[in-house]
PDBQT receptor file of N, H, CA, C and O in Angstrom, charges set to zero:
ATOM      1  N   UNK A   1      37.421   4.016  -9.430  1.00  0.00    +0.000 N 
ATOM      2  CA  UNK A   1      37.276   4.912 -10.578  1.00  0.00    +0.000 C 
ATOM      3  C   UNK A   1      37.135   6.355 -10.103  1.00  0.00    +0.000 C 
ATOM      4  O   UNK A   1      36.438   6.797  -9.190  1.00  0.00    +0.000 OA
ATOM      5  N   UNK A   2      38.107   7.096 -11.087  1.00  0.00    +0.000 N 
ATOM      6  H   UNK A   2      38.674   6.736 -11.829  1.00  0.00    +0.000 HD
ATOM      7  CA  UNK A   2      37.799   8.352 -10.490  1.00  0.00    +0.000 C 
ATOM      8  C   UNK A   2      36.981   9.429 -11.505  1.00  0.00    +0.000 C 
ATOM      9  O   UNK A   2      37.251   9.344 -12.704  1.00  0.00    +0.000 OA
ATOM     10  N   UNK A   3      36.082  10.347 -11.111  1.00  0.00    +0.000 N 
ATOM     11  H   UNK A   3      35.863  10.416 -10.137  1.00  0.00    +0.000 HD
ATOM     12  CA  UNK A   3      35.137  11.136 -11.774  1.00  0.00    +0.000 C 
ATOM     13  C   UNK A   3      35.970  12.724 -12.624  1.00  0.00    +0.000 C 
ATOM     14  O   UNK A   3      36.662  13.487 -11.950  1.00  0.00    +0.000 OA
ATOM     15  N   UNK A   4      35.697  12.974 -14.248  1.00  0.00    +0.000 N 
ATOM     16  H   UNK A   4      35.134  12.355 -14.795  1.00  0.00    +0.000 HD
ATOM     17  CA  UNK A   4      36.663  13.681 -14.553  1.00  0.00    +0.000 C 
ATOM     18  C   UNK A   4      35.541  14.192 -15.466  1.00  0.00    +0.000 C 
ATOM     19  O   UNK A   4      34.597  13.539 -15.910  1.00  0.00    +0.000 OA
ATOM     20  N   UNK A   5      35.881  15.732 -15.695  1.00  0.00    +0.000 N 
ATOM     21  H   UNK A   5      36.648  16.262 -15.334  1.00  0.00    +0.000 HD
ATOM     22  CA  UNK A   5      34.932  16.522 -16.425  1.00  0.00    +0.000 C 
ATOM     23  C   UNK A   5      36.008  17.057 -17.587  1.00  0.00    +0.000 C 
ATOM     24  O   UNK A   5      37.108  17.423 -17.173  1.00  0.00    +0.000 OA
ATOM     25  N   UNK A   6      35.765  17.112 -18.897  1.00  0.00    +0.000 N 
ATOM     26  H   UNK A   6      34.872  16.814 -19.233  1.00  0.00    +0.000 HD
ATOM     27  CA  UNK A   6      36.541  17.356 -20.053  1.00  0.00    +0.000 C 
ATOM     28  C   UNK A   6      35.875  18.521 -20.941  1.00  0.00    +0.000 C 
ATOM     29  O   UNK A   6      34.752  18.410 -21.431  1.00  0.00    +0.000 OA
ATOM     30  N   UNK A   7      36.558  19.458 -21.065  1.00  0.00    +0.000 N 
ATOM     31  H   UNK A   7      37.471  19.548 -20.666  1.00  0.00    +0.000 HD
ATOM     32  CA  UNK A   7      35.840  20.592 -21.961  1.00  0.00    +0.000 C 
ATOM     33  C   UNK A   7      36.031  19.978 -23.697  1.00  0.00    +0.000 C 
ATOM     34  O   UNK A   7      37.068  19.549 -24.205  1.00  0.00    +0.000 OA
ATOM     35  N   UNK A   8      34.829  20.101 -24.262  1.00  0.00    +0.000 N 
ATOM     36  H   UNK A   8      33.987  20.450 -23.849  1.00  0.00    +0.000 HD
ATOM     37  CA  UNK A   8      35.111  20.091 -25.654  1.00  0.00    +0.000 C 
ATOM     38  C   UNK A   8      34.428  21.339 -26.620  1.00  0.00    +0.000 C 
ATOM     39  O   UNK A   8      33.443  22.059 -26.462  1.00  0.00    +0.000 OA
ATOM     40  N   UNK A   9      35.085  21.264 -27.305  1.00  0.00    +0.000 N 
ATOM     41  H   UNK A   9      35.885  20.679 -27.434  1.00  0.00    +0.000 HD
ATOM     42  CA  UNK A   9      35.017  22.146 -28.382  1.00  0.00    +0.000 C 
ATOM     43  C   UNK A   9      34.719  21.507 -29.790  1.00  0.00    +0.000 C 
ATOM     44  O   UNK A   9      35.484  20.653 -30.239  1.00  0.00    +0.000 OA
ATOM     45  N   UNK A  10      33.465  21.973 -30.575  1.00  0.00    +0.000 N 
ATOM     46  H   UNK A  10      32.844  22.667 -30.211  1.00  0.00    +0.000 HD
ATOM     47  CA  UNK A  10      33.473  21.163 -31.786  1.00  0.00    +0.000 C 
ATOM     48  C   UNK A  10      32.296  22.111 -32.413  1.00  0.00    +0.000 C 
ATOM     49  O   UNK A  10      31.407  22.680 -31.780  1.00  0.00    +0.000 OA
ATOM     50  N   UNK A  11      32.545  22.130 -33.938  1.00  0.00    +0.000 N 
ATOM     51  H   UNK A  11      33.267  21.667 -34.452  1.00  0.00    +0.000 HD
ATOM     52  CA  UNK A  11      31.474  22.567 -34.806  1.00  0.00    +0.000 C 
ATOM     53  C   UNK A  11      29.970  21.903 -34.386  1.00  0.00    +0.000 C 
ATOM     54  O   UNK A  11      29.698  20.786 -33.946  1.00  0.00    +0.000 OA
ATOM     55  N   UNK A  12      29.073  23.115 -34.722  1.00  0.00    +0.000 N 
ATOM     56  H   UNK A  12      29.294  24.022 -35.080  1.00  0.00    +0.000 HD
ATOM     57  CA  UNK A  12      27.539  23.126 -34.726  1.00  0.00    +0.000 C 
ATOM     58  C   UNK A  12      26.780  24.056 -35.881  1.00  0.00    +0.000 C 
ATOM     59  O   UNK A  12      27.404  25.030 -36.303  1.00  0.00    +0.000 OA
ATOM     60  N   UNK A  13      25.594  23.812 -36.346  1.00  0.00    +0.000 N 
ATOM     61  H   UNK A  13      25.087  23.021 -36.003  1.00  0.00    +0.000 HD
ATOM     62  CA  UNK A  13      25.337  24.407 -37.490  1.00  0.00    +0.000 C 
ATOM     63  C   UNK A  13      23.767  24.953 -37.006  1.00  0.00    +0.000 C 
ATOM     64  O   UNK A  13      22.862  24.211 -36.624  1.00  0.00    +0.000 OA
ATOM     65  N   UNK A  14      23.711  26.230 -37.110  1.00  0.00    +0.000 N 
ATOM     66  H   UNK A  14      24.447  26.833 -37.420  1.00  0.00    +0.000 HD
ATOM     67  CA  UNK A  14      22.199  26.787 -36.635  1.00  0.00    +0.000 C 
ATOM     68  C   UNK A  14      21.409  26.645 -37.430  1.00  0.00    +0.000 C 
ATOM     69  O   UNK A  14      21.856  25.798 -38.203  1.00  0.00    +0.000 OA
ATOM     70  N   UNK A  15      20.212  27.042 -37.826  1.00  0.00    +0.000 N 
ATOM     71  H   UNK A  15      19.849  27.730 -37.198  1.00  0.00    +0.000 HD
ATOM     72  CA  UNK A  15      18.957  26.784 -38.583  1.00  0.00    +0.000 C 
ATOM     73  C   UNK A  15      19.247  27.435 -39.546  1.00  0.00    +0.000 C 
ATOM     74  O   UNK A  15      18.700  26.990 -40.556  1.00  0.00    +0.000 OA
ATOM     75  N   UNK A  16      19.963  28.439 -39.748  1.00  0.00    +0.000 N 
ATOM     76  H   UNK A  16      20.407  28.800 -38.928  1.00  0.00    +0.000 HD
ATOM     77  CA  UNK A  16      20.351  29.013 -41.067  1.00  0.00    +0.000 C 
ATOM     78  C   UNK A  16      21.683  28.379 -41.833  1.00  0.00    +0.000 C 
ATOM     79  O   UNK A  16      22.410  28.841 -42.713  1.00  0.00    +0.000 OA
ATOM     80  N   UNK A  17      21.684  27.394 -41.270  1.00  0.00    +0.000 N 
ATOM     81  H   UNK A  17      21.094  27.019 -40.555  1.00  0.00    +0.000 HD
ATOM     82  CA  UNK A  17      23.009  26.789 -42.387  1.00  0.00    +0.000 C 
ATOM     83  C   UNK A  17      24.172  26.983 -42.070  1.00  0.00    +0.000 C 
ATOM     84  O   UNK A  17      25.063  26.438 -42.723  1.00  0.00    +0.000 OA
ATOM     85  N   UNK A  18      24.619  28.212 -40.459  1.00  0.00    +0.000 N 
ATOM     86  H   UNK A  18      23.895  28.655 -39.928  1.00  0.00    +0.000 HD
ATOM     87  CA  UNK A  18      25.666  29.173 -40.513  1.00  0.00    +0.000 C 
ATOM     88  C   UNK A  18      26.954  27.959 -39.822  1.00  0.00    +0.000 C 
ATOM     89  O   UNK A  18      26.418  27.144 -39.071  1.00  0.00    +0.000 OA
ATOM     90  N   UNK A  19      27.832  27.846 -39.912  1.00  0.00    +0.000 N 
ATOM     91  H   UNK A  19      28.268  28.508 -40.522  1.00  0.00    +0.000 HD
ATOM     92  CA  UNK A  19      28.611  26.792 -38.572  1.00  0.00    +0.000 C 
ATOM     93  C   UNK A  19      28.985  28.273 -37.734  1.00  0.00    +0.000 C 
ATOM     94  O   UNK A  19      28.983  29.461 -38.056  1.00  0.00    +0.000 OA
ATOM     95  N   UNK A  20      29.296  27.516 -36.507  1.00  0.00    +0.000 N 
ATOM     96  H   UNK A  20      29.297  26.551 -36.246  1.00  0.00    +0.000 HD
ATOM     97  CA  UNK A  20      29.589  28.009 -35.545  1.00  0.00    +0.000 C 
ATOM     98  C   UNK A  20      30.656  27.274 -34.186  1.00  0.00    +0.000 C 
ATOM     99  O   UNK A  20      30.465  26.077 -33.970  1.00  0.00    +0.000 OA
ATOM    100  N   UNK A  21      31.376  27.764 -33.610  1.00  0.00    +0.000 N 
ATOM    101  H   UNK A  21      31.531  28.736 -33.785  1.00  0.00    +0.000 HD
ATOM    102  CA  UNK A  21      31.738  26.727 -32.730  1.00  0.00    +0.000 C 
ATOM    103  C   UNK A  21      31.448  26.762 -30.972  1.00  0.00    +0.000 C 
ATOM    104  O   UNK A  21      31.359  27.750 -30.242  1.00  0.00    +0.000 OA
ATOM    105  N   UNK A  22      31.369  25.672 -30.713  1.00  0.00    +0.000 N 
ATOM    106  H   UNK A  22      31.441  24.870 -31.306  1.00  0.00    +0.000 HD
ATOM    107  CA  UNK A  22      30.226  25.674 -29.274  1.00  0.00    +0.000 C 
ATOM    108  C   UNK A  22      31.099  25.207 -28.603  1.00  0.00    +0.000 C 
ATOM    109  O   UNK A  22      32.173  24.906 -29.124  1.00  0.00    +0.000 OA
ATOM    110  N   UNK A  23      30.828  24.999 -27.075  1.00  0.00    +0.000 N 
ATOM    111  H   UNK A  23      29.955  25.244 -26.652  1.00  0.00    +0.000 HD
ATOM    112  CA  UNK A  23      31.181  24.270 -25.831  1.00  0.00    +0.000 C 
ATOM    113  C   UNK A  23      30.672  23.617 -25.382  1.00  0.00    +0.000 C 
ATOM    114  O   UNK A  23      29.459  23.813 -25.325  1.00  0.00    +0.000 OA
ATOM    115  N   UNK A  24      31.173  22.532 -24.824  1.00  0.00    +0.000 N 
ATOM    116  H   UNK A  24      32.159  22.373 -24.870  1.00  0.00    +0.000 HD
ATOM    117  CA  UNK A  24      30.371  21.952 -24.248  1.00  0.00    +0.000 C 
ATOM    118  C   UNK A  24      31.454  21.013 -22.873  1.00  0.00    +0.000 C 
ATOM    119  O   UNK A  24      32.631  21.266 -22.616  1.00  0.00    +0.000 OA
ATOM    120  N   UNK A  25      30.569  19.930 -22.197  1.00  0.00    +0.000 N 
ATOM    121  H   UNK A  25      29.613  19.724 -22.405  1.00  0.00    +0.000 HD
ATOM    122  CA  UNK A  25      31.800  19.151 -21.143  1.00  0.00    +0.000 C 
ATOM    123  C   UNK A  25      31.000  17.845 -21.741  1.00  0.00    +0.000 C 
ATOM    124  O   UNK A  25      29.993  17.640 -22.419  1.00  0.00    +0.000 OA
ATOM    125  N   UNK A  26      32.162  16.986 -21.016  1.00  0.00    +0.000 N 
ATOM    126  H   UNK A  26      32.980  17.152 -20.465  1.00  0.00    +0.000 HD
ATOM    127  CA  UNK A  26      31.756  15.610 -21.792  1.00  0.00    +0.000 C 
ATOM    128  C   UNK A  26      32.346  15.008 -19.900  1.00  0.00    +0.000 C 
ATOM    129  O   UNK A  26      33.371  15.475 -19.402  1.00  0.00    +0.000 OA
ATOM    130  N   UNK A  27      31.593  14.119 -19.262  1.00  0.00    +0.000 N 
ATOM    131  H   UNK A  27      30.761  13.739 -19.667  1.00  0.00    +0.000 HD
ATOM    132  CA  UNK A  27      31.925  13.743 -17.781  1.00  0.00    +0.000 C 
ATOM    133  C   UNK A  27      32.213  12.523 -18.174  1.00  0.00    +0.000 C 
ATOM    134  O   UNK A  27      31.686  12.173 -19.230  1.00  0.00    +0.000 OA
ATOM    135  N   UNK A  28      32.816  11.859 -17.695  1.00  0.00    +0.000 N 
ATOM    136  H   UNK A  28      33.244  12.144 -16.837  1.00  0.00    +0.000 HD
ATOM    137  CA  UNK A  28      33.417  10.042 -17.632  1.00  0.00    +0.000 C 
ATOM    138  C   UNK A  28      34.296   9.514 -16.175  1.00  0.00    +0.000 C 
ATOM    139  O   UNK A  28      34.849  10.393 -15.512  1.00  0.00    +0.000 OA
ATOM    140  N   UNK A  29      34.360   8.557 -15.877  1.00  0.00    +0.000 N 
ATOM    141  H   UNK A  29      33.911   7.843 -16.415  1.00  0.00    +0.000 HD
ATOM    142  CA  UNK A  29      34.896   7.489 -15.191  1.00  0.00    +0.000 C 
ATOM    143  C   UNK A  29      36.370   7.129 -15.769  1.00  0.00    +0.000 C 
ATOM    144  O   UNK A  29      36.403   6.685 -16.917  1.00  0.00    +0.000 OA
ATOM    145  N   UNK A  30      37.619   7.288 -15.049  1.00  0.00    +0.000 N 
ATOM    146  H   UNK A  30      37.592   7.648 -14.116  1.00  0.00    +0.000 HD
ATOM    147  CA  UNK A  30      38.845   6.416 -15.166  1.00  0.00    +0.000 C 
ATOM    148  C   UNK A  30      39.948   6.509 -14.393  1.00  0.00    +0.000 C 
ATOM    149  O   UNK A  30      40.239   7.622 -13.954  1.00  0.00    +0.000 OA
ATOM    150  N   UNK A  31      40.512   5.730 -14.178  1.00  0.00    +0.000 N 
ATOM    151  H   UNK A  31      40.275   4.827 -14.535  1.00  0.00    +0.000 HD
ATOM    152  CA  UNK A  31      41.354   5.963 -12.997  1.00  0.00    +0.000 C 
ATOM    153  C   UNK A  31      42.255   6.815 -13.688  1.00  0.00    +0.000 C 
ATOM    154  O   UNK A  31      42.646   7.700 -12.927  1.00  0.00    +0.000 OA
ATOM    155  N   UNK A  32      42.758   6.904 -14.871  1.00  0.00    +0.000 N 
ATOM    156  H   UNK A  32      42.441   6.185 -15.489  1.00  0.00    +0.000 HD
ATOM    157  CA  UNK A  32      43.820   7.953 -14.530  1.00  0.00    +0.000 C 
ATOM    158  C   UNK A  32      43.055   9.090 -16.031  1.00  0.00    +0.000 C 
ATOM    159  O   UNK A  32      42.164   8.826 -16.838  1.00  0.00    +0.000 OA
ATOM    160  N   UNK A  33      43.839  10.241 -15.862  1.00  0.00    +0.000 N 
ATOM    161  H   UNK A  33      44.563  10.455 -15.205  1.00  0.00    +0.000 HD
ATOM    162  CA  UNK A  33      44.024  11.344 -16.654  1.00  0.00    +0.000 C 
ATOM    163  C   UNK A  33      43.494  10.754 -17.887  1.00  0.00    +0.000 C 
ATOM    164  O   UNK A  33      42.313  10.687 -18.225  1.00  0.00    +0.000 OA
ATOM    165  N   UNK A  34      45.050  10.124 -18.821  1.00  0.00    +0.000 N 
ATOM    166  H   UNK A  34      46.010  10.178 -18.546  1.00  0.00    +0.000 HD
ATOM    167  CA  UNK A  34      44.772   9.718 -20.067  1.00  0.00    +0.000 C 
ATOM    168  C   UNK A  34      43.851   8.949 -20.230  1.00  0.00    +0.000 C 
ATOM    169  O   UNK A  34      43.083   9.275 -21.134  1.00  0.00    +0.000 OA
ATOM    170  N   UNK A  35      43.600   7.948 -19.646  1.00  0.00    +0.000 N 
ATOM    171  H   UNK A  35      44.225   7.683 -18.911  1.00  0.00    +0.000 HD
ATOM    172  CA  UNK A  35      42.140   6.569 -19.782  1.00  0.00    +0.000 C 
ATOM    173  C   UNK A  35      41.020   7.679 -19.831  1.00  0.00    +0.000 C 
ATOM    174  O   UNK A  35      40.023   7.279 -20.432  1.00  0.00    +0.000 OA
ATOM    175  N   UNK A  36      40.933   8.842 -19.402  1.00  0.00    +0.000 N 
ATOM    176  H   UNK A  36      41.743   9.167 -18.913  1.00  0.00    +0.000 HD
ATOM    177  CA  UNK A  36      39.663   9.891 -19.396  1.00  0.00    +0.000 C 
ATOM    178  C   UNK A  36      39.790  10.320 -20.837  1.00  0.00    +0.000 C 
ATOM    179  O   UNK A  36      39.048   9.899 -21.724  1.00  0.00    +0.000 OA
ATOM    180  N   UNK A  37      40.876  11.273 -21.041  1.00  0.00    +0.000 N 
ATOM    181  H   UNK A  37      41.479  11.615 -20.320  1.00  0.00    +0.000 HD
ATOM    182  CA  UNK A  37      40.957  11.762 -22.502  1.00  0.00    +0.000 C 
ATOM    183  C   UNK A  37      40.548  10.570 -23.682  1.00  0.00    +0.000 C 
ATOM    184  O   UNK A  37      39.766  10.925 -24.563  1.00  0.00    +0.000 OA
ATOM    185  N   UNK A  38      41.014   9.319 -23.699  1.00  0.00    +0.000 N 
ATOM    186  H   UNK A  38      41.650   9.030 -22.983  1.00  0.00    +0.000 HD
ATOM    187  CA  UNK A  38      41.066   8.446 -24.286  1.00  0.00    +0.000 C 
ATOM    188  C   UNK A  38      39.512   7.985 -24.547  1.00  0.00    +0.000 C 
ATOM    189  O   UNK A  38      39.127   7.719 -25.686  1.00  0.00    +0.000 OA
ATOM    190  N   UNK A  39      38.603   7.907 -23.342  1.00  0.00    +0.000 N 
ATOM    191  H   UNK A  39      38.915   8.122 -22.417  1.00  0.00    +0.000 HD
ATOM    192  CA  UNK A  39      37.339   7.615 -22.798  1.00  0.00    +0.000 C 
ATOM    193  C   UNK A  39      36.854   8.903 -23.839  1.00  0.00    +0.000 C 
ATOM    194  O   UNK A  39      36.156   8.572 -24.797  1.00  0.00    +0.000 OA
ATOM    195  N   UNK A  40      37.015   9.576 -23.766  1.00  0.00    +0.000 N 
ATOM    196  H   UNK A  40      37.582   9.845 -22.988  1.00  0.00    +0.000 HD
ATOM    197  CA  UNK A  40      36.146  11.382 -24.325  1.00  0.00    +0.000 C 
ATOM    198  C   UNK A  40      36.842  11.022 -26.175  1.00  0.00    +0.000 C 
ATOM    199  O   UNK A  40      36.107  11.373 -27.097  1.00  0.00    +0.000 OA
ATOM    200  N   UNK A  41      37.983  10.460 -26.470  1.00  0.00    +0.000 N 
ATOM    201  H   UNK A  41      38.581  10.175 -25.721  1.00  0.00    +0.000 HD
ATOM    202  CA  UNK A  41      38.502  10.462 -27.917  1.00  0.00    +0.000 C 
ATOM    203  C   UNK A  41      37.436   9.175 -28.278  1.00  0.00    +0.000 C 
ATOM    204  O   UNK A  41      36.943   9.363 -29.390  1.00  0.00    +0.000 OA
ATOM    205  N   UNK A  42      37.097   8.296 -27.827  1.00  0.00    +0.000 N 
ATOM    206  H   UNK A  42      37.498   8.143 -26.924  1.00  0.00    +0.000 HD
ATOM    207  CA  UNK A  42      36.243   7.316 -28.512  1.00  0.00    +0.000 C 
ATOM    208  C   UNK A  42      34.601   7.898 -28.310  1.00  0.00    +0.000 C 
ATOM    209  O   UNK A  42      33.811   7.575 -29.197  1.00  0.00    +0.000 OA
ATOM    210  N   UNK A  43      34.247   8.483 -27.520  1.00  0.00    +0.000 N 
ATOM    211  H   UNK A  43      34.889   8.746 -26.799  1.00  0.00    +0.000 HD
ATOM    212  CA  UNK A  43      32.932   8.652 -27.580  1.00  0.00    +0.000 C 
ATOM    213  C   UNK A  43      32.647   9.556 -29.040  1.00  0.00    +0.000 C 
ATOM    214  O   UNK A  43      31.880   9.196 -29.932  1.00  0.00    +0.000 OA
ATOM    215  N   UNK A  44      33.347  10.631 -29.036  1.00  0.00    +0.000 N 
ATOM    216  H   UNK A  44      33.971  10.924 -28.311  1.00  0.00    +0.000 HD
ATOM    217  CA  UNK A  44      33.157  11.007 -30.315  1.00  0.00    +0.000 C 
ATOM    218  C   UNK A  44      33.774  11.036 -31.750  1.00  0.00    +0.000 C 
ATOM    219  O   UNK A  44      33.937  11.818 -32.687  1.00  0.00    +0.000 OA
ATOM    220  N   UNK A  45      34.086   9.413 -31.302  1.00  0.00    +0.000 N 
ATOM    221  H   UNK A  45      33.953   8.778 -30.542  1.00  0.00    +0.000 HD
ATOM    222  CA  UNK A  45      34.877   8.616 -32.665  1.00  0.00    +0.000 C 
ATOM    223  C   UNK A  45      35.644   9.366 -33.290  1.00  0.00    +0.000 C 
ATOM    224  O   UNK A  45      35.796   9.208 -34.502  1.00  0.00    +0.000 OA
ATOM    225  N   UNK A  46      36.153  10.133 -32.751  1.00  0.00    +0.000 N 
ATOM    226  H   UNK A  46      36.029  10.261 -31.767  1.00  0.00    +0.000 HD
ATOM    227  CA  UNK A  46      37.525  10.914 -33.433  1.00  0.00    +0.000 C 
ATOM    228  C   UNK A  46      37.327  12.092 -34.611  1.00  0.00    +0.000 C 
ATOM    229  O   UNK A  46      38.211  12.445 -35.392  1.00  0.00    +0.000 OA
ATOM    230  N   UNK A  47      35.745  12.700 -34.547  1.00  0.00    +0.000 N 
ATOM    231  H   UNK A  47      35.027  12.414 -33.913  1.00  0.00    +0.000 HD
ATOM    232  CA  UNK A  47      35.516  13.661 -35.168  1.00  0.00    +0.000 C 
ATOM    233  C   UNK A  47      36.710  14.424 -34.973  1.00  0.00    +0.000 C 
ATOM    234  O   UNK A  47      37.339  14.724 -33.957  1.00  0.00    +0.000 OA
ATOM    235  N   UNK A  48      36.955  14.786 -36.800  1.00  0.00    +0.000 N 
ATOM    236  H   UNK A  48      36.445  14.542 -37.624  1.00  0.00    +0.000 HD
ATOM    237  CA  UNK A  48      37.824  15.989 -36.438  1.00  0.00    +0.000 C 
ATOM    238  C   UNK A  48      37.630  17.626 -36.273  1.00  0.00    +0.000 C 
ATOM    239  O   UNK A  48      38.590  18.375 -36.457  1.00  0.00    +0.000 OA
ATOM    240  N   UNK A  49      36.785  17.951 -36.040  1.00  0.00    +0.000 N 
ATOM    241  H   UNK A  49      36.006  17.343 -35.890  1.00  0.00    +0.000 HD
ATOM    242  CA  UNK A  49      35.751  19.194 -35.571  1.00  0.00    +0.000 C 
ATOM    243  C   UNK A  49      35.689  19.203 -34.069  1.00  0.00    +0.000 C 
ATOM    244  O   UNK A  49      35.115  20.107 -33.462  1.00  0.00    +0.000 OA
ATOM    245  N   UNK A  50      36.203  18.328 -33.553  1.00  0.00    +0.000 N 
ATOM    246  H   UNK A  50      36.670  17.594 -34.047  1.00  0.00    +0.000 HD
ATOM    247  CA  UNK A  50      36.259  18.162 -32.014  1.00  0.00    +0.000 C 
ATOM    248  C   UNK A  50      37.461  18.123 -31.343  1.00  0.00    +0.000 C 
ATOM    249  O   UNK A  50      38.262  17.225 -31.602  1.00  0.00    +0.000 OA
ATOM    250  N   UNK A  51      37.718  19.014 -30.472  1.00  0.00    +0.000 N 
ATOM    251  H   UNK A  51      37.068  19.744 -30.261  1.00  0.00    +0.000 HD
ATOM    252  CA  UNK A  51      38.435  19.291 -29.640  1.00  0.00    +0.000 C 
ATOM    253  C   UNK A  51      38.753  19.397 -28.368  1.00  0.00    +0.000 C 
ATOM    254  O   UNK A  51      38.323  20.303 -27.654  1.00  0.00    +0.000 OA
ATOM    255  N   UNK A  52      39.699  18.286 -27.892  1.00  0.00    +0.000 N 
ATOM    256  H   UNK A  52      40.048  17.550 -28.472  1.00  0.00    +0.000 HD
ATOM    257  CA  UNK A  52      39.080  18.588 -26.153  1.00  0.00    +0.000 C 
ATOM    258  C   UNK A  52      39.926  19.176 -25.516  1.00  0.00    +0.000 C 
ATOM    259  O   UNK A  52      41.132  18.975 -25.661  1.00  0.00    +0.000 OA
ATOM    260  N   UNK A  53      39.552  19.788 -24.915  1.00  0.00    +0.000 N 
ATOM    261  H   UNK A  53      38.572  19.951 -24.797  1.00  0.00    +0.000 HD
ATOM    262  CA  UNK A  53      40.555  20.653 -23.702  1.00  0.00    +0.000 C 
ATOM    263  C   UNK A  53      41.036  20.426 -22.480  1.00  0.00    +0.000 C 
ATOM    264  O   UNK A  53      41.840  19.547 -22.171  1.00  0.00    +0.000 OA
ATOM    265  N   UNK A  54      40.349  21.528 -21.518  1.00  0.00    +0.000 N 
ATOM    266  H   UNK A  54      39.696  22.242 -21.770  1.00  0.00    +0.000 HD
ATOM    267  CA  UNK A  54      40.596  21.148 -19.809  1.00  0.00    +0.000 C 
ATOM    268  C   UNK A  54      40.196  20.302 -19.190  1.00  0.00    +0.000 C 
ATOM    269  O   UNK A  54      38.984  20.107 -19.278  1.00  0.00    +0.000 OA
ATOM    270  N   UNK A  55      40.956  19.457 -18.332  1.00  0.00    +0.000 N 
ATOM    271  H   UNK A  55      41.940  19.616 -18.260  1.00  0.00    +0.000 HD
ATOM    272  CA  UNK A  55      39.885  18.387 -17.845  1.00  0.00    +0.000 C 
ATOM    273  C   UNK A  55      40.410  18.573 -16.355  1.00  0.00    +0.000 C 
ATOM    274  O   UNK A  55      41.578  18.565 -15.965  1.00  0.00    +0.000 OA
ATOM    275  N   UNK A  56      39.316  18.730 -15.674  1.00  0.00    +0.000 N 
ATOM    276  H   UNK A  56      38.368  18.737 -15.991  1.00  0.00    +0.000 HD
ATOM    277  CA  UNK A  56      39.069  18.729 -14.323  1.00  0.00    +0.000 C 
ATOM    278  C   UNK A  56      38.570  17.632 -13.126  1.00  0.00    +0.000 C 
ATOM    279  O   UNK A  56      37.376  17.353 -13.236  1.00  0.00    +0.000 OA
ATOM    280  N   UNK A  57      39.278  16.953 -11.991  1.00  0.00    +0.000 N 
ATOM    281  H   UNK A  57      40.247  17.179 -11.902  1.00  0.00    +0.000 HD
ATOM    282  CA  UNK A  57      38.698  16.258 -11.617  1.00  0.00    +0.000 C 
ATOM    283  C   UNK A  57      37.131  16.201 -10.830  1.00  0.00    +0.000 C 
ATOM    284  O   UNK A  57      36.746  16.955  -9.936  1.00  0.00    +0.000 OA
ATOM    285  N   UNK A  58      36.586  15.378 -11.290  1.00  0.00    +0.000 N 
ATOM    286  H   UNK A  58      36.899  14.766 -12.016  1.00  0.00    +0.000 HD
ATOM    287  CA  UNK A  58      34.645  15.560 -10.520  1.00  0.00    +0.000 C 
ATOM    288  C   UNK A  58      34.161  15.427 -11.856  1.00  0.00    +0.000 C 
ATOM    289  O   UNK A  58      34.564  15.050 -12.957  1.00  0.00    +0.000 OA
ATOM    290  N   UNK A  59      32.950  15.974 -11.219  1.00  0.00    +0.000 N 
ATOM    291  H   UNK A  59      32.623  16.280 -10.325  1.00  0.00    +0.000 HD
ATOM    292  CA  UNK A  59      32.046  15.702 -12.085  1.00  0.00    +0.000 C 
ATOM    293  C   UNK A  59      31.410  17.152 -12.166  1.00  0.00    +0.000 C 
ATOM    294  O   UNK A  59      30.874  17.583 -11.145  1.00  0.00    +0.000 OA
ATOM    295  N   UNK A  60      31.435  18.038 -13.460  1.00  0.00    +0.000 N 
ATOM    296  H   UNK A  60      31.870  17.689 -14.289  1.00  0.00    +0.000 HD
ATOM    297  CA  UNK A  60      31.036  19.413 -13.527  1.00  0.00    +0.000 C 
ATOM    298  C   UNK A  60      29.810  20.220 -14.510  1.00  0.00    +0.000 C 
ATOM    299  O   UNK A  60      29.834  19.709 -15.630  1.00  0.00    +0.000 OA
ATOM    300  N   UNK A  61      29.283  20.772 -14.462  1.00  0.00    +0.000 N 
ATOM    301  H   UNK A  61      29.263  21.187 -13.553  1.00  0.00    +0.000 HD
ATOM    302  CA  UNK A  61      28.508  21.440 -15.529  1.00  0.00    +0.000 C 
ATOM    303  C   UNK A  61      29.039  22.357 -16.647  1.00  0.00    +0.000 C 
ATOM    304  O   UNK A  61      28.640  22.497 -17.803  1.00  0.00    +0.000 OA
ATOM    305  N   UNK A  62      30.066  22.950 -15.968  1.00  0.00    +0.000 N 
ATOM    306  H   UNK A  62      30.390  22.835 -15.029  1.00  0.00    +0.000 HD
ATOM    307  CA  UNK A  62      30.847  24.017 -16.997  1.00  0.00    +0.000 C 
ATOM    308  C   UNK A  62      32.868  24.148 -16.794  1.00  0.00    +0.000 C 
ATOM    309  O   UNK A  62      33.397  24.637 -15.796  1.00  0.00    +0.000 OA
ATOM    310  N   UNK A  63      33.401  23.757 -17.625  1.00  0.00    +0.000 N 
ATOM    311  H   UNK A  63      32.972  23.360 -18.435  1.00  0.00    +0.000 HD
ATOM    312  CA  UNK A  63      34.960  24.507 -16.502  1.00  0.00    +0.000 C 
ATOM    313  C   UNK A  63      35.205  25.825 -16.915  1.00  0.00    +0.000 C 
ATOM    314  O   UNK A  63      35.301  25.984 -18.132  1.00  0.00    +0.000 OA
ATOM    315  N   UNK A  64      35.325  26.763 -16.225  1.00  0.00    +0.000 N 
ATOM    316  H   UNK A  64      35.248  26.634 -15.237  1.00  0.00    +0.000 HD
ATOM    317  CA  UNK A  64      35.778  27.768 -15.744  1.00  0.00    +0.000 C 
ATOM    318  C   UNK A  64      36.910  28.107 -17.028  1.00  0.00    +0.000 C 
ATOM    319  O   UNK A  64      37.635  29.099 -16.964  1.00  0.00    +0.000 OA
TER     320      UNK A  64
């Protein structure tokens, strides 16, 4: 298994009610590329407010 870091993008709502949109990485396990994206499309059951982006191999805190 190989280690893959995925940028997502998805609505958040602050204490005042306001939306906003945030960043974040989502890390997972799969041998290839798509089995990762695929891995990151079920964790967040296919919200559509969510968006994933760059995905980098490892395991990361932020991508660039």
């Amino acid at each position: 298994m190989k280690k893959w870091t995925i940028q997502v993008t998805y609505d958040r709502v602050d204490d005042n009610n306001k939306k906003h949109r945030a960043r974040t990485v989502f890390q997972t396990e799969a041998e290839t590329l798509s089995e990762a994206y695929k891995n990151a499309d079920e964790a967040f059951n296919g919200r559509p407010d969510v968006k994933l982006g760059a995905i980098l191999p490892g395991h990361h805190t932020m991508v660039p």
